[in-house]
C-alpha positions in Angstrom: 29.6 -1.0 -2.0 27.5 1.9 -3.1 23.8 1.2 -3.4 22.2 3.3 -5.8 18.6 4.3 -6.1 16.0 3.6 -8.6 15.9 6.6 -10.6 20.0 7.0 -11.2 20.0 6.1 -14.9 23.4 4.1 -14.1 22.4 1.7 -12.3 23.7 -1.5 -13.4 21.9 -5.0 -13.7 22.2 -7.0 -10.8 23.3 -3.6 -8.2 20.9 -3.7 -5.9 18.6 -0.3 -5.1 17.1 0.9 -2.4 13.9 2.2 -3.8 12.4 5.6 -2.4 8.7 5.8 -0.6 7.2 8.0 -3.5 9.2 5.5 -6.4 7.4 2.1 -4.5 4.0 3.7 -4.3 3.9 5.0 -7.4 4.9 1.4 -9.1 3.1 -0.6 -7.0 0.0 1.6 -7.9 0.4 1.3 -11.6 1.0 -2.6 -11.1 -2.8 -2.8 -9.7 -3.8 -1.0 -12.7 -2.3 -2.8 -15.2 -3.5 -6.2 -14.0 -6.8 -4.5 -13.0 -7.2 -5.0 -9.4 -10.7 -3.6 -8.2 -10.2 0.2 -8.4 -11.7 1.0 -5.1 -9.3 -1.3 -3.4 -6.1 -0.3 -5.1 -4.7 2.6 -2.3 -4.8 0.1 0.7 -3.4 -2.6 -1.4 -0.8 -0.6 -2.9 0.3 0.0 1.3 -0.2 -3.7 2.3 2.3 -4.7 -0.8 4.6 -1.3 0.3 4.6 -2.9 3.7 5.5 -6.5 2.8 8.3 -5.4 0.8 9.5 -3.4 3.6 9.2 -6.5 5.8 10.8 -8.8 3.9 7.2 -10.8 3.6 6.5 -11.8 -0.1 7.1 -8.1 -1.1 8.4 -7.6 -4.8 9.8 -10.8 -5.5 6.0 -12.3 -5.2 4.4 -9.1 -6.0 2.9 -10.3 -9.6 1.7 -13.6 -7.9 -0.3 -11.5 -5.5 -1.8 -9.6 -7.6 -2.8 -12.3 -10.1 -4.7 -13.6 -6.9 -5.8 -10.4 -6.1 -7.0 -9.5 -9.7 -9.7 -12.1 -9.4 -10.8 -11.7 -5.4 -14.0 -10.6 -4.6 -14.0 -9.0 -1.0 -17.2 -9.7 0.6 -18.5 -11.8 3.1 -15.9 -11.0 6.0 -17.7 -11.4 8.9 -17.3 -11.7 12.9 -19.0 -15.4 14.2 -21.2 -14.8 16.6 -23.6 -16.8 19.4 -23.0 -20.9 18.5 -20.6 -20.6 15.5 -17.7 -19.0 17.8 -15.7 -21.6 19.4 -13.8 -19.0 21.3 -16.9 -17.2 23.3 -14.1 -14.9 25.0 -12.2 -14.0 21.4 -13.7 -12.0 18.7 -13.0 -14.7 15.8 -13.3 -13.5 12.6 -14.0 -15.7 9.1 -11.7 -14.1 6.0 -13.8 -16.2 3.5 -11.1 -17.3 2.0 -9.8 -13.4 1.3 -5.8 -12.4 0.5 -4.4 -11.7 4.1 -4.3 -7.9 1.5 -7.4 -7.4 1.9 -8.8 -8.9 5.1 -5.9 -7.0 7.1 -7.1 -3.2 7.7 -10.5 -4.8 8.5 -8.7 -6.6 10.6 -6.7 -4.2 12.5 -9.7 -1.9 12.4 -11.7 -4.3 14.6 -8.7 -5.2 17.0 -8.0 -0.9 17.2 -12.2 -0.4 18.2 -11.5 -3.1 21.0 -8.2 -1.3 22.4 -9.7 2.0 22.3 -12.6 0.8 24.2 -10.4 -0.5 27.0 -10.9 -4.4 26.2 -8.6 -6.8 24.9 -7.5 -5.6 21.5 -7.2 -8.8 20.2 -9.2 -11.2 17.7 -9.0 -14.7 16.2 -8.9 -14.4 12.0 -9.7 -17.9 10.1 -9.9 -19.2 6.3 -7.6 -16.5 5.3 -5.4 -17.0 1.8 -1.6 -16.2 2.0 -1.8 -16.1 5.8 2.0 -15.3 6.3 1.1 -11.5 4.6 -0.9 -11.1 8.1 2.3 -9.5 9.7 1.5 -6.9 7.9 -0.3 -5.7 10.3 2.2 -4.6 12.7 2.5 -1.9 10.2 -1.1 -1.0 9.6 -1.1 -0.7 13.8 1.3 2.1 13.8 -1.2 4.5 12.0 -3.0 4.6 15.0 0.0 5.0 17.5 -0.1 1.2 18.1 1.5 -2.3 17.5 0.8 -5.3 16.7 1.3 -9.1 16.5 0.2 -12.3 15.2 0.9 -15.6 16.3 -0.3 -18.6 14.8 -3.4 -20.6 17.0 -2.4 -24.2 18.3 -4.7 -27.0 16.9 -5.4 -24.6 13.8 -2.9 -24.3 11.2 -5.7 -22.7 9.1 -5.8 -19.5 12.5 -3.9 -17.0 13.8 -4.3 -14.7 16.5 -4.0 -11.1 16.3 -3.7 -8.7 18.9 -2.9 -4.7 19.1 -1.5 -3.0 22.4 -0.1 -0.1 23.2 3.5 1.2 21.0 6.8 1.6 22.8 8.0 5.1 22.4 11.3 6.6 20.6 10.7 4.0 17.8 10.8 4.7 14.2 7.6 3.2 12.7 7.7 0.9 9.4 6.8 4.0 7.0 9.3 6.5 8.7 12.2 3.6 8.3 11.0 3.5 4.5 10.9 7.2 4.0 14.5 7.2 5.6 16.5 4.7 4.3 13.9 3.2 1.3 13.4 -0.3 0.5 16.0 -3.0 -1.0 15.5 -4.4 -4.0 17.2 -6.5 -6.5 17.7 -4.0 -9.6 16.5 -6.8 -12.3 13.8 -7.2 -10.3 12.7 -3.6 -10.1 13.3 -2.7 -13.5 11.4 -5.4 -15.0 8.5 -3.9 -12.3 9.3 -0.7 -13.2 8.5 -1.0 -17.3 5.7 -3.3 -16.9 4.2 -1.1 -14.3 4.5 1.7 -17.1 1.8 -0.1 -19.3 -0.9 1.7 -17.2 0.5 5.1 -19.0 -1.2 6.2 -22.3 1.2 4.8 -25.0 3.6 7.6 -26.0 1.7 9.6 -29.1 1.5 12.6 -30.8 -2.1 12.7 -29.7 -1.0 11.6 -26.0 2.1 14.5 -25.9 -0.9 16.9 -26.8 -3.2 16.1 -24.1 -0.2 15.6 -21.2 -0.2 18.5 -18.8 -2.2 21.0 -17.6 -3.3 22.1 -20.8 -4.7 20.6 -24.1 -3.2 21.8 -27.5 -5.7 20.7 -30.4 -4.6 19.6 -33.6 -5.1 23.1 -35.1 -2.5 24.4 -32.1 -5.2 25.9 -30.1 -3.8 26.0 -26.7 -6.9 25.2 -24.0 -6.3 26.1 -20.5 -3.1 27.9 -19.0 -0.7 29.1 -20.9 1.7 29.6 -18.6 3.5 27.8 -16.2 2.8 29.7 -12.9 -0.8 30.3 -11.9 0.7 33.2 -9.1 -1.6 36.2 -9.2 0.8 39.1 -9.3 -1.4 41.9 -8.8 -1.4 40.9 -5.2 2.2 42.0 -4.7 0.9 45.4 -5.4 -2.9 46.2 -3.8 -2.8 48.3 -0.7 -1.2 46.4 1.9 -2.8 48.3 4.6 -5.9 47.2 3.6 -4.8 43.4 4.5 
């Protein structure tokens, strides 16, 4: 079976697709746009959702419920317990507030990085978080760093898991390389539907829109403003005096 790619204007309903690093980003970006997910917040949660889908966590079959949840969250109050509210006096335990697993994860992986590169136990205790499963995430968000990681739920606490970062086996490809490789599968109903909602962040297609698109701005009188051509190379330094250089 050939598997064809999101932007062959062939593919048929139902085929599935792998989609390409640049085609997921770019969607998943829009996606936060259009159901106005905090702006500010929108370039690491556009790499947790790339990373899920690239799992097989929620990805893009849960995508839109995510970001309904996300659309509303309000990330603040994440904070490590310290002195008598830690139960674990030898674990860094960390309450999410109730945050997306989206959001609380970098943080997350942030703290348990500081810890490893400071030669102690790269590892933490994360509690109250929402859509907890998205946590393995993390894994992925390790490798920027030239690490791994893992999370394992926390016996007596189905509402904890543990997380924990250590050093990366060599001669593996990480999570983004095996998605800049090979992309990521996706059901082609599914991405399409994606794909055109995702295009209602884009201006609606106008005569005043086609005018303003581009590097340059034609007015309604046909003024041209700003380049009028399409290659900004300065010629003239093909011929100054090279021995000048």
């Amino acid at each position: 079976m050939t598997i064809r790619t999101a932007n062959d204007a062939a593919a048929a309903s139902g085929v599935p697709l792998r989609v390409s690093l640049r085609e997921s980003r770019l969607v998943l970006e829009r996606l936060m746009q259009v159901t106005r997910v905090e702006p500010g917040l929108v370039p690491s949660l556009r790499d947790c959702a790339l990373y899920s889908a690239a799992l097989g966590l929620g990805g893009f079959p849960e995508l839109l419920r995510h970001l309904d949840l996300l659309r509303v969250a309000k990330p603040i109050g994440l904070r490590i317990l310290e002195g008598a509210e830690t139960p674990l006096p030898d674990i860094s335990v960390a309450d999410c507030t109730g945050q997306h697993a989206w959001i609380a994860a970098p943080f997350l992986v942030d703290l348990c990085v500081e810890q490893h590169c400071r030669g102690r136990p790269g590892i933490l205790v994360a509690r109250n978080l929402t859509e907890i499963g998205e946590l393995h995430i993390a894994g992925a968000l390790a490798e920027a760093h030239g690490l791994s990681a893992t999370v394992t739920a926390v016996e007596q606490d189905g509402t904890a898991v543990r997380l924990s970062v250590q050093s990366r086996a060599d001669g593996h490809p990480t999570v983004l390389d095996t998605i800049r490789r090979h992309g990521i599968p996706v059901e082609a109903d599914l991405w399409w539907r994606l794909f055109h909602l995702a295009n209602e962040a884009l201006a609606p297609d106008s005569y005043t829109s086609r005018r303003h698109a581009g590097a340059i701005m034609v007015t309604a009188d046909g003024r041209v403003v700003g380049r009028q051509d399409e290659d900004d190379t300065d010629l003239s330094l093909l011929h100054g005096n090279t021995s000048a250089a």
